[in-house]
N, C-alpha and C positions, 0 to 999 in steps of 0.2 A: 587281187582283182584288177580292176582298171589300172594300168599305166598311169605312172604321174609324167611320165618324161611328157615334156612341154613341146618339145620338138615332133609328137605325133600327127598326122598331117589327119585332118579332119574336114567331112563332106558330109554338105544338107541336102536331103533331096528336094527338087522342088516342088511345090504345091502339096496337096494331101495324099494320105499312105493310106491303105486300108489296113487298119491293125489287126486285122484278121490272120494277115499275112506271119509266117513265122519263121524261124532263121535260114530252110530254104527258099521259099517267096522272095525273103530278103535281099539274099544270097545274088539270087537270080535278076530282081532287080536293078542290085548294083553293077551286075556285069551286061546286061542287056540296054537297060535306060542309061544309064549313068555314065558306062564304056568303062567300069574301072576293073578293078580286081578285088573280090569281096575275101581273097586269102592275104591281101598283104596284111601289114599290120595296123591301117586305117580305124579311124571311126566313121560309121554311117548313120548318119542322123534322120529318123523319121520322124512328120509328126500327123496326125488326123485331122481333119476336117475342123472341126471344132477346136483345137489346139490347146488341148487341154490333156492331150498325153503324147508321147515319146519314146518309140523304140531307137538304142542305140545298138548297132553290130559290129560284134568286135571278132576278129579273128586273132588268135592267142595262143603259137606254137603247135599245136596239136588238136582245136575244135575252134567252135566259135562259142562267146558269150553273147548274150541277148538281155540288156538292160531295158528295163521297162518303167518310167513316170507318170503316175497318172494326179495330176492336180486334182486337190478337193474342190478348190476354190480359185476363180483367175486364171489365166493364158498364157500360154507362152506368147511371148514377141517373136513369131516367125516373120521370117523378113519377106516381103511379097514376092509372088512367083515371079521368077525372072523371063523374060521373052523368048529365047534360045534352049528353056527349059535345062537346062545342063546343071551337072551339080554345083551346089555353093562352095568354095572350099574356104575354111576358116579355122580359127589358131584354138587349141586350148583356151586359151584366158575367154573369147568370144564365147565358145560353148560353157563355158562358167557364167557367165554374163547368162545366156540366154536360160539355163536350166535356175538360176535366181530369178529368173522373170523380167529381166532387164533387156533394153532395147541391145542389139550387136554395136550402135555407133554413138557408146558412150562417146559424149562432149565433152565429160568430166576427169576422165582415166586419164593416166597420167601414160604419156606415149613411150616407145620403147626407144631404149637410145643403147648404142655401143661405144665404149671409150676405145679409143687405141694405147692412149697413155694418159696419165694422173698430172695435170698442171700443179 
């Protein structure tokens, strides 16, 4: 199902989605609003009004998948609409953060680092 690779480049749309909309809607939004390509191998992050559900679109070799989240209880932390309205782009670990219910700019997480060599 979903991709674990960490390196998959991931986009919020901003402000609310009407979840009536379904993987063509989707489709169409992300190439029309967004300006992206809803065929590469992206995630697109929707969420409603009340932020209490979540379509994700995934396009995956040969169709798309269309995950869907609906909280019983509690919000997601959508991060406010941005001014320029354009998509958010953010990393796997963030969309983990966000689908736990946690803020995107944990203060606690431990930040990422690359070594070139072992002192």
């Amino acid at each position: 199902m979903l991709d674990t690779n960490n390196n998959l480049q991931v986009y919020l749309a901003p402000g609310a989605t009407d979840m009536r909309k379904s993987i063509d809607g989707l489709a169409i939004w992300v190439s029309e609003m967004m300006e992206l390509d809803p065929c590469s191998s992206s995630l697109f992050v929707f969420c409603n009004r009340a932020r209490d559900k979540l379509k994700i679109l995934h396009w995956d070799r040969n169709g798309f998948w269309l995950y869907y989240r609906r909280l019983e209880k509690g919000r997601f932390q959508w991060p406010k609409e941005n001014v320029d309205k354009n998509a958010i782009s953010m990393t796997r670990r963030e969309l983990n953060w966000l689908l736990d219910g946690l803020s995107l700019e944990q203060q606690k997480a431990h930040k990422n680092i690359s070594l070139k060599c072992v002192a």
